[in-house]
Phi, psi and omega in degrees: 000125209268119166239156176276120199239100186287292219277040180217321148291357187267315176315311181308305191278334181226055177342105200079004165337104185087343188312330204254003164243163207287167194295299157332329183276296181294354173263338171297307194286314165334304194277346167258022147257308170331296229276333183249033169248311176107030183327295201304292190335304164302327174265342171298333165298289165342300198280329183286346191274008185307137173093336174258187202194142184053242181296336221252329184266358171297303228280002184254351175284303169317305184326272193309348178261330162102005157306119177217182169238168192247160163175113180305147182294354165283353174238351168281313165014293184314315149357090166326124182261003177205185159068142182319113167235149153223151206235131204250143157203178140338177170211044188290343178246333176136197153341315185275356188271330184291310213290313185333306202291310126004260169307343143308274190272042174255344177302309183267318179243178183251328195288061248202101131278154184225138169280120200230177185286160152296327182284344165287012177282352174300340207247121205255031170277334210249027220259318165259034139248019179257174187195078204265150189222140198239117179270008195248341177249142213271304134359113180316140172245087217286314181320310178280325152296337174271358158254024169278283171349256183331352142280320169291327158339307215232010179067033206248190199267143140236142182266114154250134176282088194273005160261000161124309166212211198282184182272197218204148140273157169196162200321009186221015153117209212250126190213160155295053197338147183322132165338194093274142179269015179287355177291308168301325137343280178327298200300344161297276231296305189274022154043054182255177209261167168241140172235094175322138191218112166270153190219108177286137197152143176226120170284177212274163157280357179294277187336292184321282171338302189263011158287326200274333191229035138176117204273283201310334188294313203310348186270334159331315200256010185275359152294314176281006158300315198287293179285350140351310216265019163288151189063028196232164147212163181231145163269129180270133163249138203229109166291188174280145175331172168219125183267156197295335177304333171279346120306330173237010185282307190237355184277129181259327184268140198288312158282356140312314171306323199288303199289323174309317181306303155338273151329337205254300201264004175282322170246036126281353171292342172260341184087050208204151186295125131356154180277338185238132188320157166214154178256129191307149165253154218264180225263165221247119156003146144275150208275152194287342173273359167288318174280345164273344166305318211276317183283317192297320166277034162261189181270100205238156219242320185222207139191121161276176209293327184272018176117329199291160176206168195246116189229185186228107179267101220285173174279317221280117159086035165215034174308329198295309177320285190299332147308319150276335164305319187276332145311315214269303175317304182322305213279342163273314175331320191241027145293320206238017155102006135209259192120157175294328186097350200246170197295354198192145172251089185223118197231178171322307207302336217269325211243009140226049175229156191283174181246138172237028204297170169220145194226135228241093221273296199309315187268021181055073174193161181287122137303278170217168151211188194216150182244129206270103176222130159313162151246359148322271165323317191301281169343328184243335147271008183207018174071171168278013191253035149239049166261136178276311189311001196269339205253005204246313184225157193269112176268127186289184175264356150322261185339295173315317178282356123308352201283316178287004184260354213238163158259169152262143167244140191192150150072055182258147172184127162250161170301132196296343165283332173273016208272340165303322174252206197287054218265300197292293187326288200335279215297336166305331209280304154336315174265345172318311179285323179294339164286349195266335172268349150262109195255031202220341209264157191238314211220144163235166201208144188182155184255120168288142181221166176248114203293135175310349186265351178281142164321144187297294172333303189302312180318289189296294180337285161322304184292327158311300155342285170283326144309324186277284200292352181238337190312134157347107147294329187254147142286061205302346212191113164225163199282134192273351176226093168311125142326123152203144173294150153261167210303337201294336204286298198300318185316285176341291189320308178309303198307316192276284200270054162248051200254140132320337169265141181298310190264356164283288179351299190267346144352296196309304197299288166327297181290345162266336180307316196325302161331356184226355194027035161238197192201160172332162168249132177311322177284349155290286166346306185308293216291333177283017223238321200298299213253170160271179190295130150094021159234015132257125202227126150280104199254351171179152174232146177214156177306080171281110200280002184259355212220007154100040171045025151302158213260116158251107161269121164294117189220141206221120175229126177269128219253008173285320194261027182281164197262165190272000182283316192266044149258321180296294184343288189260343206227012191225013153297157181267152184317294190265025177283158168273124205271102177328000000 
């Protein structure tokens, strides 16, 4: 049974502590520090706390303190239900603000660490939800920062104080001390969203008071604080996500960030608009035995060897499906810089248009998918302006009278954890059979896009690229918010890619993306990578502004003009063949 041993921890640290005063003196001072540490206490919790361990021993800690928090379900929402965060708040009480924090997102997620002093690592019920840090030494600590890293790593949740220690009163209340700006670091480096969190809550004034006139004694008294707060609760405030580009995109100094941040969750504590643009965070998972129901009687088309299989998803009576898709886009989408902003990438086109997915049986979850439109079909229930790309580019009438020959493809996507494997083939392989069961189809037509985060140069480079070697002679489509260079871009652009050959050109282009540390977006590469010359075509590229301002090349493949390996490959395969 795990009890708290003050004087073998005071021992660890300061090996002779007291040696030099009689044996009798060190058991006074001991037992009048237990007693205004509240030891005993902590350990009758401890004991009632046996056996347990992370959430489950928070939760018998409340239990015994008779303690909760309030937080409406539109801010637990907020919450990120995946993916790398980091959760910024206040520090008004001590200890109980981590474990609230704690038990809060673990309600939405399970993977959920907190950076804590070190010396709670004594208390080894909590010990794997820490990520301990020694706040008294000065000196970089390379062992304790890489297992913050190695969280962000793994895509997990980290909770951080960034001032450090509990709040203070001061001539403006009950406060924080200035940050530390080591938060923004993580959030750089590891290019995770920050999510602001106020925690309304106060210690006694007796704390304060002897806080205002010997700060450090004052830390004696935040156990007995801890139990003050029996039979109370406190309210939590939860802002909207903060991505990291609304911090470091035009503020360059770190410290101008930490304090705008600082401020940012102080008036989430008020309801009051925030210092940094923010993005709604997206919708709480669908529950997963529905959605392997729902998918599994949809139509299926393939399975590869490792198991992944391939379905086809109609809209009708598969909203729950389709709802998730539409999550899982959003949240890759604004992974690579864009996305809608809104809680789902989700429009009117979804709910007539087919799904295509590839599902991922062992782990119950959506890999990718690609979304599907006869333009037949569309076409006799909405006119063309049951297209999505119609909302996008102007079609001439050459075009239209492709339409009934062609599919639309669009709002392709795997998940960032699949993106090493064979997740994009699957899904050709999936449209391949579905094309293959239409002998009427000529053409896919669809928008490829280049994410708003790549640098303006890379951005004009890719389109110049592709436009000279793939671009349209007829203006089958132009785009209603056109792409343009300005002429010094366009010049560059003449210099750089003015070779005759296709494949120097694009050498040339790899090696200035690198300069930019960016690379080709894979789906270009794929389509163009499908045809011989003059069966992939780019017919105009424009700006979406709904869409985190990505670049949608409008792209037209003629499928007479497939090369023939990747014709065996995607379209001459059998439905229910097993799939590489």
């Amino acid at each position: 049974m795990q009890q708290i041993d003050l004087k073998k921890i005071i021992l660890q640290r300061n090996p002779g502590f007291l040696s030099y005063f009689p044996e009798f003196l060190q058991k006074v001072f001991y037992l009048l520090l237990a007693k205004l540490l509240k030891i005993n206490e902590i350990n009758t919790i401890l004991e009632k706390c046996n056996d347990l361990s992370g959430i489950a021993f928070i939760d018998e800690v409340f239990e015994q303190l008779d303690f909760s928090y309030m937080i409406t379900k539109k801010e637990r929402d907020r919450i990120p239900s995946e993916g790398k965060v980091i959760i910024v708040a206040n520090h008004p009480l001590g200890g109980l603000d981590g474990m609230v924090l704690l038990k809060l997102v673990s309600e939405v997620r399970p993977d959920v660490k907190i950076v804590v002093n070190d010396v709670l690592m004594e208390i080894e019920a909590l010990n794997e939800l820490f990520l301990p840090v020694n706040i008294f030494e000065n000196k970089v600590q390379k062992s304790n920062l890489e297992k913050i890293s190695q969280s962000l790593a793994r895509e997990e949740a980290v909770i951080i104080f960034p001032a450090g220690e509990v709040s203070r009163l001061s001539t403006k209340g009950v406060q924080d001390k200035p940050w530390n700006k080591g938060v923004l670091l993580f959030a750089k480096k590891y290019d995770a969203i920050i999510q602001p969190v106020f925690i309304h809550a106060k210690n006694s004034l007796g704390f304060y008071l002897v806080s205002s006139v010997w700060k450090q004694f004052s830390l004696f008294l935040l156990p007995g604080e801890m139990f003050r707060k029996k039979h109370k609760n406190i309210t939590i405030k939860i802002g909207e996500p903060i991505p990291p580009s609304s911090i470091f995109g035009s503020i360059k100094k770190n410290s101008l960030q930490i304090k705008l941040l600082k401020k940012h969750v102080d008036r989430v504590g008020k309801d009051r608009k925030g210092i940094f643009t923010t993005s709604r965070s997206i919708v709480q998972p669908m529950p997963v035995k529905i959605i392997r129901k729902k998918i599994i009687q949809s139509q299926f088309i393939g399975e590869a060897h490792d198991g992944k299989q391939i379905y086809l998803i109609e809209p009708e009576d598969n909203s729950i499906v389709i709802q998730e898709i539409a999550r899982l886009r959003e949240i890759t989408f604004r992974k690579v810089g864009e996305g809608t902003g809104t809680r789902k990438d989700m429009d009117k086109f979804d709910k007539i248009y087919d799904h295509l997915i590839v599902w991922d049986n062992k782990e119950s979850e959506i890999v990718g998918s690609y979304r599907v439109g006869l333009c037949n079909h569309l076409m006799r229930l909405k006119g063309k302006y049951g297209l999505y790309t119609s909302t996008l580019f102007n079609y001439n009438d050459e075009f239209i009278n492709m339409l009934p020959d062609s599919i639309e493809l669009g709002r392709s996507f795997v998940q960032t954890k699949y993106w090493n494997s064979n997740a994009l083939d699957l899904l050709w392989q999936g449209l391949g059979s579905y094309i293959s069961t239409k002998p009427h189809l000529k053409y896919l037509f669809g928008g490829v896009s280049i994410s708003g985060a790549y640098p303006l140069e890379a951005q004009a480079m890719l389109v110049f690229y592709f436009h000279k070697w793939y671009g349209s002679i007829e203006q089958l489509a132009i785009s209603k918010n056109r792409f343009t260079m300005t002429e010094k871009i366009q010049l560059q652009c003449e210099e750089l890619f003015c070779s005759l050959d296709k494949s120097d050109d694009l050498k040339k282009l790899k090696h200035a993306l690198r300069q930019f540390n960016v690379s080709i977006p894979p789906l270009l590469k794929h389509y163009t990578n499908l045809c011989h010359d003059g069966g992939v075509m780019f017919l105009d590229f424009g700006v979406d502004p709904d869409f985190a301002n990505c670049i949608d090349g409008l792209i037209l493949v003629d499928l007479s003009k497939m090369k023939q390996e990747k014709k065996e490959r995607y379209i001459l395969r059998r439905p229910v063949d097993k799939v590489a």
